[in-house]
N, C-alpha and C positions, 0 to 999 in steps of 0.2 A: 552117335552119327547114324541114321538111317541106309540101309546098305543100297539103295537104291535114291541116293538126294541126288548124284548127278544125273540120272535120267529124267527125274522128276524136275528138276531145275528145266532138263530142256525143252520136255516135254509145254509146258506152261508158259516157257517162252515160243514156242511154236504156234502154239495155240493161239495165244494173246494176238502175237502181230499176224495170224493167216486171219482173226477175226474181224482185228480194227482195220484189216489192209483191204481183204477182201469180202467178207461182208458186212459189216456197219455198213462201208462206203460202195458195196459193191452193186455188180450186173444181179438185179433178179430178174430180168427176162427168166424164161423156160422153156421147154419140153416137156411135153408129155411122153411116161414111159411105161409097160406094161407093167404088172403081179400078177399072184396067182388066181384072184379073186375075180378083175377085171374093173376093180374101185376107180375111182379117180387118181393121180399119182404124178408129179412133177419132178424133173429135175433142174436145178438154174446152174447157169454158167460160173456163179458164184460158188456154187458146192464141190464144181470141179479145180477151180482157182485156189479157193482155200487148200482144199485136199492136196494138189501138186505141192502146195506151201510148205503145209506141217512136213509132208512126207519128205521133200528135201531138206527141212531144217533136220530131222530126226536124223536121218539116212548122213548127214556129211559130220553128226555127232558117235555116229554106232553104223557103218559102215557091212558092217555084216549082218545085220539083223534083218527079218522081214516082215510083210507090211501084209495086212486086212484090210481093206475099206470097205467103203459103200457102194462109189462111184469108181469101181474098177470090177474088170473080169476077173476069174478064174480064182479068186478069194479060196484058201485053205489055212486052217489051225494045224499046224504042226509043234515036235518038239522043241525047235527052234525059239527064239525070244521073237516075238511077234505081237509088231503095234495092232490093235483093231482101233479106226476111226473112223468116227460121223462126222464129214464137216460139217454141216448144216443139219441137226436135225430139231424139226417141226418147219421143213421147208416149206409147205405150203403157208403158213402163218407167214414166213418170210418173207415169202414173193407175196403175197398180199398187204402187206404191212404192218401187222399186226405183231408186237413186241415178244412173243414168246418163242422163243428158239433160241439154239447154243453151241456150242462146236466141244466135240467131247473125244476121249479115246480113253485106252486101257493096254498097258503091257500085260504079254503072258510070257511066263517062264515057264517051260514045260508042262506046257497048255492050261496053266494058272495063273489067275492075274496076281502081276506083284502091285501096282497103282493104279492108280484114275484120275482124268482131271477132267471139270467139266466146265466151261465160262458160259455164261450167261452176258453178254457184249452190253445189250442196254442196261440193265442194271453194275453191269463192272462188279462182278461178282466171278469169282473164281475159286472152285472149292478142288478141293485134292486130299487124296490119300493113298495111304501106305500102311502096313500092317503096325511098323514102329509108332510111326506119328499120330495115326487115326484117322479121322475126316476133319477136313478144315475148310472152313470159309473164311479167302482172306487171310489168311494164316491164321483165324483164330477157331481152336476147337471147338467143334459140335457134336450134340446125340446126346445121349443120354437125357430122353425128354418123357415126359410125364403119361402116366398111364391113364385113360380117361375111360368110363362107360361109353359104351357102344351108341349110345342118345346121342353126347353131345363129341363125338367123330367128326369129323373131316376127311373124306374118302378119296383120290384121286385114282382115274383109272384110265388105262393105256386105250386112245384109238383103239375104233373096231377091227380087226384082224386083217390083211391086205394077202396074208398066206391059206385062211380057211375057213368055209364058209361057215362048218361048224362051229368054229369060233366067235366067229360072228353071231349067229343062233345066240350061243349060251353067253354073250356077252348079253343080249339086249335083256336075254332072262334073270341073267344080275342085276343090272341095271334097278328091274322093277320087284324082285327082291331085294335090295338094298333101302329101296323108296321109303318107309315106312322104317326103316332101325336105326338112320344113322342122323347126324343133324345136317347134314351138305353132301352132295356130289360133286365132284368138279371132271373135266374131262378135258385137259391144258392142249393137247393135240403134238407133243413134247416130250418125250421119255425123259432127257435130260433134265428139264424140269418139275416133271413129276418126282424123278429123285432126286435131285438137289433140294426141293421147297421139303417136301419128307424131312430128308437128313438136318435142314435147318428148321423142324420143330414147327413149321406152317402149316404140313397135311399130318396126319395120325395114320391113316393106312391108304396104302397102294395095291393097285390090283391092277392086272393083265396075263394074257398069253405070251409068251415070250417066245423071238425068233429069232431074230439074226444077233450078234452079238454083238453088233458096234448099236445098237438098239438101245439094248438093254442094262451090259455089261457093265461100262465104266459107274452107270448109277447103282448096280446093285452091289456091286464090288466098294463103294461110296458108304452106301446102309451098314454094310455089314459093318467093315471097322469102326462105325461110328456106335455099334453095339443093338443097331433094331435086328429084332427077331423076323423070320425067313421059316415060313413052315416047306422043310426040306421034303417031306414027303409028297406034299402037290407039285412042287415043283418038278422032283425027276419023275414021277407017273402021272400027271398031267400035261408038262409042262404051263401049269398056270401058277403065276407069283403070286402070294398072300403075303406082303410085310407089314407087319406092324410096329408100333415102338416097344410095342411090350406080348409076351406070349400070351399075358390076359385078354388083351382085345382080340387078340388070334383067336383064339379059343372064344370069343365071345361070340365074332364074326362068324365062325366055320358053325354051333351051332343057334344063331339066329339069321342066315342070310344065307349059307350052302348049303344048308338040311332042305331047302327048299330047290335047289337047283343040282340037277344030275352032271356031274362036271366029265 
């Protein structure tokens, strides 16, 4: 028995109906809101809907626990059990129409996630994990996927930075270092789905800078159980993700595509 199924039960029940309730069906009207950059940036009515949803279903399940979002102030990780959640992320695809976006979150237990869930609404797709269970779509196990040359790749990489303009910089110089070694780019505008399509064997490696943790978290906390490799070093002295399914593409990648870019 997984020592965290009833959180994980509620959580996915949160999730599901703040989706289909509020957005499949909901307000994407918006707002515009600032970053650090000065990018473009919306928020909809629908991201704030969902969000109250989850957070009361979790909150009247676990009563003492505290909450991260997105779309609220004063957000801190402490050692408390604390949800982090993105109702809506790849809002802008959202409120445009466009079908890529997902509503995701991640428990931390003494500022470590114990789970993840992320749904994907148009496709009815829902993946989750736990360190017992692994990563699931659907309830059925994934990962463990196949190690390819660096040629025939499939790349997906996180929006350009909204936190820093350097980031931005050395993303566009990936970008055209990447051009030429791999067999596709993609750029889904969706963290969620950048790691969920990953962890179900559709992209081979993922790249970005990572910021806020309801961003990022519940998908890479998703990879890992599900056994892709995580080169640990760029991540805590760059803050930049390298994941791949296997350490060889890592290795392939860092010297055919970073030897050329100063990270």
């Amino acid at each position: 028995m997984d020592c965290y199924q009833r959180e994980l039960d509620v959580a996915v029940e949160a999730v599901r109906r703040a989706a289909d309730r509020y957005v499949s069906d909901g307000n994407r009207d918006s707002e515009e809101k600032e970053n650090s950059v000065g990018s473009y940036d919306i928020v909809t009515y629908s991201d704030v809907e969902a969000q109250e949803s989850i957070v009361e279903a979790i909150r009247s399940a676990f009563p003492e626990d505290c909450f991260y979002c997105e779309e609220s102030e004063g957000n801190e990780l402490s050692d408390a059990r604390t949800w982090v959640i993105d109702p809506i992320d790849g809002t802008l695809s959202y409120e445009r129409g466009m079908p890529i976006y997902g509503t995701q979150l991640a428990l931390f237990v003494d500022r470590e996630p114990v789970l993840s869930v992320i749904y994907v609404p148009v496709l009815r797709e829902m993946y989750t994990a736990t360190r017992e269970s692994g990563a699931r779509l659907n309830g059925v196990p994934i990962g463990g996927n196949p190690n390819r040359d660096l040629k025939k790749c499939v790349v997906s990489t996180g929006d350009f930075s909204r936190k820093k303009q350097e980031w931005r910089d050395k993303h566009y110089e990936l970008i055209g270092a990447m051009r030429d070694e791999l067999a596709r780019i993609r750029m889904l505008g969706a963290a969620c789905c950048d790691f969920a399509f990953f962890t179900a064997g559709r992209m081979d490696i993922h790249i970005r800078f990572v910021n806020k943790l309801w961003d990022f978290m519940p998908g890479l906390f998703l990879a890992r159980v599900s056994g892709a490799y995580v080169d640990e070093e760029l991540l805590e002295s760059k803050r930049f993700l390298l994941l791949t399914q296997t350490r060889e593409e890592a290795e392939q990648f860092k010297e055919r595509v970073l030897s050329k870019v100063e990270l």
